[in-house]
C-alpha positions as CSV (number, residue, x, y, z in Angstrom):
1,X,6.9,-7.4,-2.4
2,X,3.6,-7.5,-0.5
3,X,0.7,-5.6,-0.6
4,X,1.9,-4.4,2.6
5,X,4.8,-2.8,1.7
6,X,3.3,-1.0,-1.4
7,X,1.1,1.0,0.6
8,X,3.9,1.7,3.3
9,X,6.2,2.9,1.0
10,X,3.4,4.5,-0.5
11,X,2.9,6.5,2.4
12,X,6.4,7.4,3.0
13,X,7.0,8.5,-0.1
14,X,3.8,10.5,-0.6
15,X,5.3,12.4,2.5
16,X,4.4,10.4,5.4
17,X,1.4,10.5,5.0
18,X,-1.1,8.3,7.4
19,X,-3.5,5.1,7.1
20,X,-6.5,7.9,8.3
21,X,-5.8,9.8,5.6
22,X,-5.4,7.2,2.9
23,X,-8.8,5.8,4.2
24,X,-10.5,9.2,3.5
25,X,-9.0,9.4,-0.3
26,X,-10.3,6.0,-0.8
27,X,-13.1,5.4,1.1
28,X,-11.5,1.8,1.8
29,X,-12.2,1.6,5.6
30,X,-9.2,2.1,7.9
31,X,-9.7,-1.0,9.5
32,X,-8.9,-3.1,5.9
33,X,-5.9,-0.9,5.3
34,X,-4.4,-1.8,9.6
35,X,-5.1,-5.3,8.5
36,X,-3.4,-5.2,5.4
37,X,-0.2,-3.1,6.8
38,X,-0.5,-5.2,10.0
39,X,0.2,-8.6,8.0
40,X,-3.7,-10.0,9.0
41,X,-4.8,-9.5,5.7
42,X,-2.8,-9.9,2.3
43,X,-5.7,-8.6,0.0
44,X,-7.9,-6.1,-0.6
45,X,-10.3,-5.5,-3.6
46,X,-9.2,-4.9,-7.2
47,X,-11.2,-1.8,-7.0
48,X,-10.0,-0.6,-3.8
49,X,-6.2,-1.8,-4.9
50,X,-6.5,0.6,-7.7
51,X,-7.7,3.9,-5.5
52,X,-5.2,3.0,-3.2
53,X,-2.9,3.3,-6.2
54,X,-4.2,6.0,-7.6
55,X,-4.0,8.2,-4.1
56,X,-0.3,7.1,-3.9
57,X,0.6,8.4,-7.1
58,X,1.9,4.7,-8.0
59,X,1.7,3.0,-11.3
60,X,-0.9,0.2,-11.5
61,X,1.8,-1.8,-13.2
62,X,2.8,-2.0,-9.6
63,X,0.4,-4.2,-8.4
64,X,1.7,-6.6,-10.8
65,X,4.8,-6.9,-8.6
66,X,3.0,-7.9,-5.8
67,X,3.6,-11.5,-4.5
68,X,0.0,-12.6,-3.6
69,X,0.5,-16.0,-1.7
């Protein structure tokens, strides 16, 4: 699993929720999270990992999963 696809299914299951308003619950700019779901960018910050988290109701033990090549 990528980092990718946590925060899309993230935001399917939070009820299709968008990147817009993700960005505004984090304050991780919108332009890290496109590069992230668009496959230009494979990280973000362990901080802003764990308030994406956080507004995706996911368990942090989730980010474990990640595959982080």
């Amino acid at each position: 699993m990528s980092l990718a696809d946590l925060i899309n299914d993230g935001l399917r299951l939070k009820g299709n929720k968008t990147r817009y308003w993700l960005a505004n619950v984090t304050g991780v700019s919108i332009a890290a999270l496109y590069d992230v779901t668009n496959g230009k960018r494979s990280r973000l910050t362990l901080p802003s990992m764990v308030k994406v988290a956080i507004a995706l109701d996911l368990d942090l033990n989730e980010l474990k999963k990640i595959d982080w090549k």
